[in-house]
SETOR-75067 format. One record per residue (C-alpha): residue number from 1; residue in three letters; x, z, y. Coordinates in steps of 0.05 Angstrom, whole numbers, m for minus. Example, Ala and Ser with C-alpha at 12.3 -4.5 7.8 and 13.67 -1.06 7.14 Angstrom:
SITE, 1, ala, 246, 156, m90
SITE, 2, ser, 273, 143, m21
END
This chain:
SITE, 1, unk, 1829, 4566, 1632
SITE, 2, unk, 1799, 4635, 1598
SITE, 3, unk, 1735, 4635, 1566
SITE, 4, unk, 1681, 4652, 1616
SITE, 5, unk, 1691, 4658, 1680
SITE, 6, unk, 1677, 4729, 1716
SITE, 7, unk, 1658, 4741, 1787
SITE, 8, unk, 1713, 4784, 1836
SITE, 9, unk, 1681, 4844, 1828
SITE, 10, unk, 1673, 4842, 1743
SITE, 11, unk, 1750, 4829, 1751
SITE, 12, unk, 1757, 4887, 1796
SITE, 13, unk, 1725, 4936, 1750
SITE, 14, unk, 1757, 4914, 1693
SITE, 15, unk, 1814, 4909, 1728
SITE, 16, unk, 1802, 4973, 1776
SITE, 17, unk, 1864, 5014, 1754
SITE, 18, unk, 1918, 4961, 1749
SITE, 19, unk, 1892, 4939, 1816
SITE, 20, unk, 1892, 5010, 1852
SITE, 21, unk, 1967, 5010, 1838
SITE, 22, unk, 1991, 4936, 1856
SITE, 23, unk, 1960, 4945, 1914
SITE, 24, unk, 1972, 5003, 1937
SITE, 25, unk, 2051, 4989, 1924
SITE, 26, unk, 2036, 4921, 1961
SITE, 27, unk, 2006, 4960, 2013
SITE, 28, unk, 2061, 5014, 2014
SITE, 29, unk, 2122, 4962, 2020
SITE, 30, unk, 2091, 4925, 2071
SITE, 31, unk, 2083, 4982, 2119
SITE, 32, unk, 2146, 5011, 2093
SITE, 33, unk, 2173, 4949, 2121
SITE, 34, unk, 2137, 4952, 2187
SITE, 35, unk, 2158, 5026, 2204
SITE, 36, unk, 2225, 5015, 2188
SITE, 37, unk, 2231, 4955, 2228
SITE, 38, unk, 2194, 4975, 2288
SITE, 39, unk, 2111, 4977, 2280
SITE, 40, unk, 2101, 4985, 2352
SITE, 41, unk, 2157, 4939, 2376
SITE, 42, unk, 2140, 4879, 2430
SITE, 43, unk, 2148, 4819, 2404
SITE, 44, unk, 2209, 4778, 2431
SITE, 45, unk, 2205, 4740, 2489
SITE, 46, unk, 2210, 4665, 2478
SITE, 47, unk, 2188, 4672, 2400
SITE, 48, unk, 2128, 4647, 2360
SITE, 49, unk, 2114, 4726, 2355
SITE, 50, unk, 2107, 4723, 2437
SITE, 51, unk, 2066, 4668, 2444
SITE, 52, unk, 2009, 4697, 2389
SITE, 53, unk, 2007, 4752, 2425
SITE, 54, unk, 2003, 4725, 2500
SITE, 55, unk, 1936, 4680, 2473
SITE, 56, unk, 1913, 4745, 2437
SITE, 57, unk, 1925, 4779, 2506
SITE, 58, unk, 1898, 4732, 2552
SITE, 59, unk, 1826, 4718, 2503
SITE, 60, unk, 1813, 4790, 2503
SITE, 61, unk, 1823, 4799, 2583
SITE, 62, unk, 1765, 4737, 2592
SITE, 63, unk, 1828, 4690, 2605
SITE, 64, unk, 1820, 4637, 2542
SITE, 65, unk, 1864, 4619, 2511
SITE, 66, unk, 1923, 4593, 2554
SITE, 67, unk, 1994, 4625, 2563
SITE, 68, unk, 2060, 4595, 2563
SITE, 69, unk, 2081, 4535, 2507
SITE, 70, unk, 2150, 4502, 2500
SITE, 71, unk, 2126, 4451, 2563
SITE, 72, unk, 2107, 4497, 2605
SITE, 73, unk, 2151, 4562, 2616
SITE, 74, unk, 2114, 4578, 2699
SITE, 75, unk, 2037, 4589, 2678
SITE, 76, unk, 2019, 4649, 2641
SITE, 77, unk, 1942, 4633, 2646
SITE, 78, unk, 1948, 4553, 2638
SITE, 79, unk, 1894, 4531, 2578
SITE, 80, unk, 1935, 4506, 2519
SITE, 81, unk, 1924, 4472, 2457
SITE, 82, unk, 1994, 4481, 2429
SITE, 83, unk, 1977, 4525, 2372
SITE, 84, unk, 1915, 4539, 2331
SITE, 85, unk, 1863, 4598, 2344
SITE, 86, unk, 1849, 4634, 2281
SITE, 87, unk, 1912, 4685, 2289
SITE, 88, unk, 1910, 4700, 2368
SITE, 89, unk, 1827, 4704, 2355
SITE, 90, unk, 1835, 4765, 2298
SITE, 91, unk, 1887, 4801, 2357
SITE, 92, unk, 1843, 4783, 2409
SITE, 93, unk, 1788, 4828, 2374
SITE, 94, unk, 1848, 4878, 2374
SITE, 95, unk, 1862, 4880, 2434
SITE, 96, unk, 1787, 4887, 2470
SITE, 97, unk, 1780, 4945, 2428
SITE, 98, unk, 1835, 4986, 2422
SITE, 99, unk, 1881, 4952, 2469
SITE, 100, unk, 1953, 4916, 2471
SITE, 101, unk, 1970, 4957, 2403
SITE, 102, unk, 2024, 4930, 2358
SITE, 103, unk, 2019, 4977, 2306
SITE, 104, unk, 1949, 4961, 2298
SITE, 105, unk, 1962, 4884, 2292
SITE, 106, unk, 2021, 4894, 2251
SITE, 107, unk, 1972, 4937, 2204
SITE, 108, unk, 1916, 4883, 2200
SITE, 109, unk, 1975, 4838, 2175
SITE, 110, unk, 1999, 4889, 2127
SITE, 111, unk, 1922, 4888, 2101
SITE, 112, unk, 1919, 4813, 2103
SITE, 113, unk, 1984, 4807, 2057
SITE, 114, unk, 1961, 4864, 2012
SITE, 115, unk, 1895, 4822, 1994
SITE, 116, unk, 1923, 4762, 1981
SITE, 117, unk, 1958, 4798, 1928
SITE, 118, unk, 1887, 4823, 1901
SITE, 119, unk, 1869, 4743, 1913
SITE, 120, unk, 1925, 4714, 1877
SITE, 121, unk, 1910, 4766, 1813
SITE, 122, unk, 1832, 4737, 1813
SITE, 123, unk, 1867, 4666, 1814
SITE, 124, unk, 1925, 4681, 1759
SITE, 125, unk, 1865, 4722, 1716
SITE, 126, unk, 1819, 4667, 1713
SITE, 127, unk, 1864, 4619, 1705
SITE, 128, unk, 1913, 4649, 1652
SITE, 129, unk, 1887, 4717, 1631
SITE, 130, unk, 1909, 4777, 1649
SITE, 131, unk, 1983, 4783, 1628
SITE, 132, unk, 1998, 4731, 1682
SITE, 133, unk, 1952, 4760, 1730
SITE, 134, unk, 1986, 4825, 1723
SITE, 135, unk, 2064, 4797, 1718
SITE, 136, unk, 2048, 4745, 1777
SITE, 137, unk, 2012, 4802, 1827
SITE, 138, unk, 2069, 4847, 1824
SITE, 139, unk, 2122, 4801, 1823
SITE, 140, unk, 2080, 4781, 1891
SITE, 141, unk, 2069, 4848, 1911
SITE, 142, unk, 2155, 4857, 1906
SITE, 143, unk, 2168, 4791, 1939
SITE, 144, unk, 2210, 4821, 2002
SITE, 145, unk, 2195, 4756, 2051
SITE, 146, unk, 2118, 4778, 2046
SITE, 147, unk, 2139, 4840, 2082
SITE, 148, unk, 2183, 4810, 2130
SITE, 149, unk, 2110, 4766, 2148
SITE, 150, unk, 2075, 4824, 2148
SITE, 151, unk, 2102, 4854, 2218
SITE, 152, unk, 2114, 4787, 2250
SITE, 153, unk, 2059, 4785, 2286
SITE, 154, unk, 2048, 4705, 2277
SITE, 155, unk, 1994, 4667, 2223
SITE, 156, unk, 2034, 4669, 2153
SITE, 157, unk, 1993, 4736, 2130
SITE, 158, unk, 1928, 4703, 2147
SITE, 159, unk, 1928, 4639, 2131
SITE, 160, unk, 1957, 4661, 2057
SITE, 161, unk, 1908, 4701, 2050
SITE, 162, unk, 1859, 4643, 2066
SITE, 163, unk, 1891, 4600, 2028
SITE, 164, unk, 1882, 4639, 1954
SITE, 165, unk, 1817, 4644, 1977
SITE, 166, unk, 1807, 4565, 1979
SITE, 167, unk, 1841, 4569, 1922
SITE, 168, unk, 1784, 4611, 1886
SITE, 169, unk, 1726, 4575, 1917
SITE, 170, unk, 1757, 4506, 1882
SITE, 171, unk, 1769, 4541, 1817
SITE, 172, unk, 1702, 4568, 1829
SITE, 173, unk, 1671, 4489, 1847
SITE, 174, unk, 1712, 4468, 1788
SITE, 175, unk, 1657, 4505, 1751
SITE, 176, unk, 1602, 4491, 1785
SITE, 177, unk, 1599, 4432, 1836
SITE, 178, unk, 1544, 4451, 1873
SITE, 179, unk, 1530, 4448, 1946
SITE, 180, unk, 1543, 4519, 1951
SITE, 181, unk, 1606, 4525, 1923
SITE, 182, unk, 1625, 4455, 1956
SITE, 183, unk, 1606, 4488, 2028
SITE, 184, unk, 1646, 4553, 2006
SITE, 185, unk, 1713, 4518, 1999
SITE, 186, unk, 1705, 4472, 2061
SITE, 187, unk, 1689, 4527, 2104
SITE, 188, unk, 1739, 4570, 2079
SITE, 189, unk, 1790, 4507, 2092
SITE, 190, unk, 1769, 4496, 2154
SITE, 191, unk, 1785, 4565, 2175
SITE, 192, unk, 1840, 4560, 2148
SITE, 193, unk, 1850, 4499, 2184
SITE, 194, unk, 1841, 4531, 2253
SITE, 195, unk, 1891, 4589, 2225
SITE, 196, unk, 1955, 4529, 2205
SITE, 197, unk, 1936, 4474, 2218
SITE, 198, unk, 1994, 4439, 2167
SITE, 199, unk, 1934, 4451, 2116
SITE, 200, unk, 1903, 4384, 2139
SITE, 201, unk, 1962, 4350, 2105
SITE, 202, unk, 1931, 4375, 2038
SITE, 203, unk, 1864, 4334, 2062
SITE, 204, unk, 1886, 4269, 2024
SITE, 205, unk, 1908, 4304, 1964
SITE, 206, unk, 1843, 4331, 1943
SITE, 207, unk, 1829, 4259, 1922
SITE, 208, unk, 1876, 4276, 1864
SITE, 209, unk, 1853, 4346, 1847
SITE, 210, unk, 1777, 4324, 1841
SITE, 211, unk, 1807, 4263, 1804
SITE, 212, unk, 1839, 4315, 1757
SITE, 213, unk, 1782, 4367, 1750
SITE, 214, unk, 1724, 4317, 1750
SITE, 215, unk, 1747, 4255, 1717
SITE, 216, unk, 1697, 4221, 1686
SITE, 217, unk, 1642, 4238, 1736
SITE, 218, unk, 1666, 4192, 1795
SITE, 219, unk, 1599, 4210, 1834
SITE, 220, unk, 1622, 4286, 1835
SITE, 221, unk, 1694, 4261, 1852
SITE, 222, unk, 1661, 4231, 1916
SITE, 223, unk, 1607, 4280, 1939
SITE, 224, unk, 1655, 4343, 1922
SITE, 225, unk, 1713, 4318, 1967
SITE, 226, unk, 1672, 4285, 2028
SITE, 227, unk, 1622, 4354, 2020
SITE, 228, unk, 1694, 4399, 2029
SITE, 229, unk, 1706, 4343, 2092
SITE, 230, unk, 1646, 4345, 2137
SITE, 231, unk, 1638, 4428, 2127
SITE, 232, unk, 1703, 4432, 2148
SITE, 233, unk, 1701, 4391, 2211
SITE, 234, unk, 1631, 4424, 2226
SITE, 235, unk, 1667, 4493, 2226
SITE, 236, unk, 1744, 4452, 2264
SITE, 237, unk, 1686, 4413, 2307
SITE, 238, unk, 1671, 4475, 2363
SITE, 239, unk, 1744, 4478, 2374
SITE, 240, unk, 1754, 4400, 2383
SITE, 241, unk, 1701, 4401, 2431
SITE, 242, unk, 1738, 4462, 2472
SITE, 243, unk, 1795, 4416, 2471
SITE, 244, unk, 1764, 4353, 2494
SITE, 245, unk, 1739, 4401, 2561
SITE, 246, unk, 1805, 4426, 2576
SITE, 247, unk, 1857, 4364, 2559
SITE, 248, unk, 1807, 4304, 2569
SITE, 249, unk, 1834, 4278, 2514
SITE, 250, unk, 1814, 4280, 2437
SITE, 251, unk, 1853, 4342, 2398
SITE, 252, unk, 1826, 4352, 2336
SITE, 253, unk, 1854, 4425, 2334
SITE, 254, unk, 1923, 4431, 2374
SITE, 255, unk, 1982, 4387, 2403
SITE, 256, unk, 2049, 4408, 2375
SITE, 257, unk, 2056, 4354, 2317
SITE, 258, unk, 2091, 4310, 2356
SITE, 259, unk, 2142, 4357, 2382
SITE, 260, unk, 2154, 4382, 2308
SITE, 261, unk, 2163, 4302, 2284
SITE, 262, unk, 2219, 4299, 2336
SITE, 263, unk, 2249, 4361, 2324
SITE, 264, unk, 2261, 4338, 2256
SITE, 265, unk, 2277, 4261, 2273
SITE, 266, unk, 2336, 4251, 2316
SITE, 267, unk, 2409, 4245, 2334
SITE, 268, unk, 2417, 4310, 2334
SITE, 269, unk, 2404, 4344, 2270
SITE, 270, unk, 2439, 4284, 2241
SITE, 271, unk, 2499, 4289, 2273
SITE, 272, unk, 2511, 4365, 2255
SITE, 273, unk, 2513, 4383, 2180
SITE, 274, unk, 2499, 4451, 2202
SITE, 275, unk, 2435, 4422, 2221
SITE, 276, unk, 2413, 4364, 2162
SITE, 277, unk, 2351, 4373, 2139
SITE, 278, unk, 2320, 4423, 2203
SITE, 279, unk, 2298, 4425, 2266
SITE, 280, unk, 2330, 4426, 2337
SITE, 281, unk, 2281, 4452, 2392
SITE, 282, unk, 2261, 4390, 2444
SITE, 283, unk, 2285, 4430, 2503
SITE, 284, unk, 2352, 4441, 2466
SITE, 285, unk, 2366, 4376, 2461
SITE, 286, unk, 2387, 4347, 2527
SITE, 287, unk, 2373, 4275, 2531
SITE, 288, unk, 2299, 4298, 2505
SITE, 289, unk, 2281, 4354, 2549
SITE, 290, unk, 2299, 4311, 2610
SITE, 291, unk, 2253, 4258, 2586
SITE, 292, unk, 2197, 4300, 2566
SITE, 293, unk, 2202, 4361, 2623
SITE, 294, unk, 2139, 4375, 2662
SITE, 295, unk, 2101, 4324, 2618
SITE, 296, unk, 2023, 4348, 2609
SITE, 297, unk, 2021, 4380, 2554
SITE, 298, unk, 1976, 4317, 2502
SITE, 299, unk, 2022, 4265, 2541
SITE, 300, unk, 2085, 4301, 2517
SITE, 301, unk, 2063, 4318, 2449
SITE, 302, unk, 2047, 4238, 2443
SITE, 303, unk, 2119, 4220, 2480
SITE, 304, unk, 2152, 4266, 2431
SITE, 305, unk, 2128, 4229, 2376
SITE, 306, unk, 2142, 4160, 2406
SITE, 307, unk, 2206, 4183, 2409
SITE, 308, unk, 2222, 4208, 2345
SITE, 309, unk, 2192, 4144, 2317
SITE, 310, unk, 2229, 4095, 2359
SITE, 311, unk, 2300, 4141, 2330
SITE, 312, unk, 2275, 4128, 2259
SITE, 313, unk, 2254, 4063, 2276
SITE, 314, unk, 2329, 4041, 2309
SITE, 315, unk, 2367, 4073, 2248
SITE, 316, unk, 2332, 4050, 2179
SITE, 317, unk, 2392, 4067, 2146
SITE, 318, unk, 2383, 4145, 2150
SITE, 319, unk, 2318, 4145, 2122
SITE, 320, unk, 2337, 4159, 2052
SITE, 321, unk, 2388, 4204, 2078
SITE, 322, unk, 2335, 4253, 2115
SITE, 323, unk, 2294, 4252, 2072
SITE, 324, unk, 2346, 4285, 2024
SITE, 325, unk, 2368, 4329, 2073
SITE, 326, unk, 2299, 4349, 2093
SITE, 327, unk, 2283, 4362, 2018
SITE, 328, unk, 2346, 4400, 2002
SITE, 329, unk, 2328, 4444, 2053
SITE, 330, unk, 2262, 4448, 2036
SITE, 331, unk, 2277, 4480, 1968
SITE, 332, unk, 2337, 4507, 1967
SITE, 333, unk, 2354, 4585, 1951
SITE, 334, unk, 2420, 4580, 1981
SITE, 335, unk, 2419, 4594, 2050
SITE, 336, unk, 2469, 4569, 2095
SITE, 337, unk, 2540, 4608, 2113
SITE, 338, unk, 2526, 4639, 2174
SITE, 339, unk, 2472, 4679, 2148
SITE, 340, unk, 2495, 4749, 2123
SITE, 341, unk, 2519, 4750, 2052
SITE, 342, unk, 2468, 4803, 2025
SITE, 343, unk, 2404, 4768, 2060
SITE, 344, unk, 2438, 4699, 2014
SITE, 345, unk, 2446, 4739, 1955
SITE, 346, unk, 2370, 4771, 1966
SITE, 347, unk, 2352, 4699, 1981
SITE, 348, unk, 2384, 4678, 1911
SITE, 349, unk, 2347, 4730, 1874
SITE, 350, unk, 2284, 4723, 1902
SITE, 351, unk, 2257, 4647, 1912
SITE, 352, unk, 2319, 4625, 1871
SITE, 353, unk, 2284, 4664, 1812
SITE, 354, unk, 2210, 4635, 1839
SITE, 355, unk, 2245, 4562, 1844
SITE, 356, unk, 2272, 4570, 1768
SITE, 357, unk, 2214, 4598, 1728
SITE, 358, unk, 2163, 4564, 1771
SITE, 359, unk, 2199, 4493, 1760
SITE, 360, unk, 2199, 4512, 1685
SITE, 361, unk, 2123, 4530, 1694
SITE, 362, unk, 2106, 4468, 1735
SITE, 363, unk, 2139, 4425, 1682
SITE, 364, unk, 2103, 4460, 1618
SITE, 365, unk, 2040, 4462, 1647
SITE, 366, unk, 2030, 4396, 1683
SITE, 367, unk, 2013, 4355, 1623
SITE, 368, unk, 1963, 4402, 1591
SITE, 369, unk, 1918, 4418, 1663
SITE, 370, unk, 1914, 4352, 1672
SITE, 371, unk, 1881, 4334, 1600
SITE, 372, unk, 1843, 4395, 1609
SITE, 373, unk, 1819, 4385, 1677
SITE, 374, unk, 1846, 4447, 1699
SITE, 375, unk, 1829, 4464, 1779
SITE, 376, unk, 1909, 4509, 1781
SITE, 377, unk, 1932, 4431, 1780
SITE, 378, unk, 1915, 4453, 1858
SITE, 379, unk, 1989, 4485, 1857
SITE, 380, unk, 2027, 4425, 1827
SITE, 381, unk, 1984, 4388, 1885
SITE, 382, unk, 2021, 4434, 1941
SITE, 383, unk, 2087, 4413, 1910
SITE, 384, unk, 2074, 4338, 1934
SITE, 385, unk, 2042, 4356, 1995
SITE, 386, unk, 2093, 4405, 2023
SITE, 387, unk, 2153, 4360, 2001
SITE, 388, unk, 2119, 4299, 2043
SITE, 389, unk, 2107, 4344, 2103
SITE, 390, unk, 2190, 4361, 2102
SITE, 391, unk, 2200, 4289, 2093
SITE, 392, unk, 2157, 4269, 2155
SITE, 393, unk, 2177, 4336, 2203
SITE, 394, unk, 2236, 4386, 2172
SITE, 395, unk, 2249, 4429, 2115
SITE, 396, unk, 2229, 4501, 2129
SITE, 397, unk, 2218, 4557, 2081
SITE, 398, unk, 2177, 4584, 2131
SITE, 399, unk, 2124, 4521, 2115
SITE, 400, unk, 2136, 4532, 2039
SITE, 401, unk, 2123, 4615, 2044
SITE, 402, unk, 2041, 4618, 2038
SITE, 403, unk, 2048, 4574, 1982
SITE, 404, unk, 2096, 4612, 1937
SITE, 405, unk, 2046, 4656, 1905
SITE, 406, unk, 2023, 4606, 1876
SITE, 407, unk, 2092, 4579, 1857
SITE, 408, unk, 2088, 4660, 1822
SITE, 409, unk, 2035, 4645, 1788
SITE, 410, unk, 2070, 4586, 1746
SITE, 411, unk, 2138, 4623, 1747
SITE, 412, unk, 2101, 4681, 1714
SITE, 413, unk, 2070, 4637, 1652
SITE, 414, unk, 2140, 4614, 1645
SITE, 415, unk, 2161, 4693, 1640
SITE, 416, unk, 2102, 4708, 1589
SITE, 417, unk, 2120, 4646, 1541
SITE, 418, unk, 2198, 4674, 1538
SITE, 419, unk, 2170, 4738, 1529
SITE, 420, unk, 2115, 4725, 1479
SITE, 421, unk, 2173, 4684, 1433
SITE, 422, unk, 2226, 4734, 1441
SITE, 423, unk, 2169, 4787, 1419
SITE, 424, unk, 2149, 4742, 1358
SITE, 425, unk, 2230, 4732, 1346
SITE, 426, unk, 2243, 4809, 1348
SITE, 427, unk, 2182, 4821, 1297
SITE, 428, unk, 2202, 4766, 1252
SITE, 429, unk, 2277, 4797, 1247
SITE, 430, unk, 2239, 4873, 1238
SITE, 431, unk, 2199, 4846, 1188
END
């Protein structure tokens, strides 16, 4: 890490000019993006897009949030706990104040995507200096699937931007474990939580990052992870009660992991290559819509699971085999054949390059944050936990996406090692 340690806004005004143009071009392609492709366009019926927008709808009429789910496709107004809050709450506050406006939401995304670029340079500054910081935040600021984020109107702008802010409040704790940096980063996870809730898989893992940063001090291992815990529930714990009034039943923040686990876990995607590795919608697969059609909405969530278990449980033998798949896909820059051949080659060029350099990065860096208790170990941490979360559901680089920043950040010390030796190579031959 860099000597000292210098609040956001010392980095900003050091920083000021740099930062007026990487963001401004982040800014710029982003909304370049959303014009081109349609800022005011209605979201597609039947899409992830829709259903943001009919909870965003419905909370801002006085409705709650309810609207349709993939169980139930007849009740517009029905209260739901399929998908988490944070995302349809910032359109809801859209949407009571300047109405059903897509160019406005599409703009708050663009805004959200443009400061997690400012995020990500606080994160690569303090944590490698400024060369990085500057290489890694317009890399970021260039990376073409940000845009494509930034005017679908679901949570991948948000909850990135949430989490480089975790991010910063652990680098920040790494510093200074006190309560009030402790009580920053749980809150801010717990937001985050309530934005995707997939973050909870990264729960267990902070055992391992507090291991890393605090080793020896086992008492601040303890307090700092079970302090990040209970603020976090405190802030998930409003929702969870809202959910216990309108299932009966206990839902920490929404149903839906069960329906993923099957989508990933069946005959299905096993018996079509095209399909190894990913997902198959439950009401796409016959013999699983029948048994899980006008199932309430907990009881099918739980069903779903049951039965993706009792597949994995029947057929032992595959296990090594999805989970292969479901890594391959996963990580992969090569997209498969259908897709057009200049979105593959973009593909290629884009996370192909990330997955390269930021392997290289992961590798040379591993070693020495972990003898010097470095809190950017946090990125080698999302490695393991997004590879077990495609070996339990799918692989999707739409799970991996808010995480690839960070993935920047490593391929970019990579990128300033090769071009710090070829600078001392092309001086020593001058010389």
């Amino acid at each position: 890490m860099s000597d000292g340690f210098p609040s956001v806004f010392q980095v900003i005004e050091k920083n000021k000019k740099y930062l007026a143009v990487v963001l401004g071009l982040a800014f710029a392609l982003r909304m370049g993006f959303c014009l081109l492709s349609g800022i005011g366009e209605v979201p597609i019926p039947g899409t992830d897009d829709s259903e943001y927008d009919q909870y965003a709808y419905n909370m801002a009429r006085g409705n709650g949030f309810s609207g349709f789910t993939i169980g139930n496709q007849t009740d517009p107004l029905l209260p739901t706990t399929f998908r988490e809050p944070g995302t349809p709450a910032v359109y809801a506050l859209v949407y009571a104040t300047l109405g059903r406006n897509y160019a406005v939401v599409r703009t708050v995304q663009v805004l959200f995507s443009t400061l997690a670029v400012g995020a990500l340079f606080y994160v690569a500054y303090v944590s490698f200096g400024v060369g990085v910081a500057r290489l890694s935040s317009l890399w970021y600021a260039l990376y073409p699937a940000t845009w494509k984020f930034s005017w679908h109107t679901t949570s991948e702008a948000q909850y990135t931007l949430l989490l480089y802010l975790f991010v910063i409040t652990l680098i920040r704790m790494a510093r200074d474990p006190s309560f009030k940096n402790i009580a920053a980063s749980g809150f801010t996870f717990g937001i985050a939580a309530l934005t995707r809730a997939g973050i909870l898989v990264l729960a267990p893992f902070m055992w391992i990052w507090a291991f890393v940063v605090f080793r020896p001090k086992w008492r601040t291992v303890v307090l700092s992870v079970l302090g990040i815990g209970v603020v976090s529930l405190i802030v998930i714990l409003p929702w969870t009660i809202r959910n216990r009034v309108v299932q009966k039943e206990f839902v920490l923040i929404c149903t839906r992991a069960g329906e993923t686990f099957l989508q990933g876990n069946n005959e299905y995607v096993v018996d079509d290559p095209v399909y190894h590795g990913y997902t198959i919608q439950t009401v796409d697969m016959p013999k699983y819509d029948k048994l899980l059609k006008g199932l309430p909405e907990v009881r099918r969530d739980k069903m779903a699971f049951e039965l993706g278990w009792e597949y994995l449980r029947e057929n032992r033998e595959l296990w090594l085999s999805l989970a292969r798949w479901k890594l391959a896909r996963q990580w992969t820059p090569l997209l498969q054949p259908h897709v057009g051949t200049l979105t593959r080659f973009a593909y290629v060029l884009t996370w192909g390059l990330v997955l390269l350099f930021g392997t290289i990065g992961f590798i040379i860096t591993i070693v020495p944050m972990w003898r010097d208790r470095h809190p950017f170990v946090i990125a080698h941490i999302t490695v393991l936990m997004i590879s077990l979360n495609a070996v339990v559901f799918f692989g999707f680089a739409r799970y991996r996406l808010p995480y690839e920043g960070l993935y920047i950040v490593l391929a970019s010390v990579t990128a300033m090692r090769i071009l710090d030796k070829g600078i001392v190579m092309w001086r020593n031959r001058t010389a």
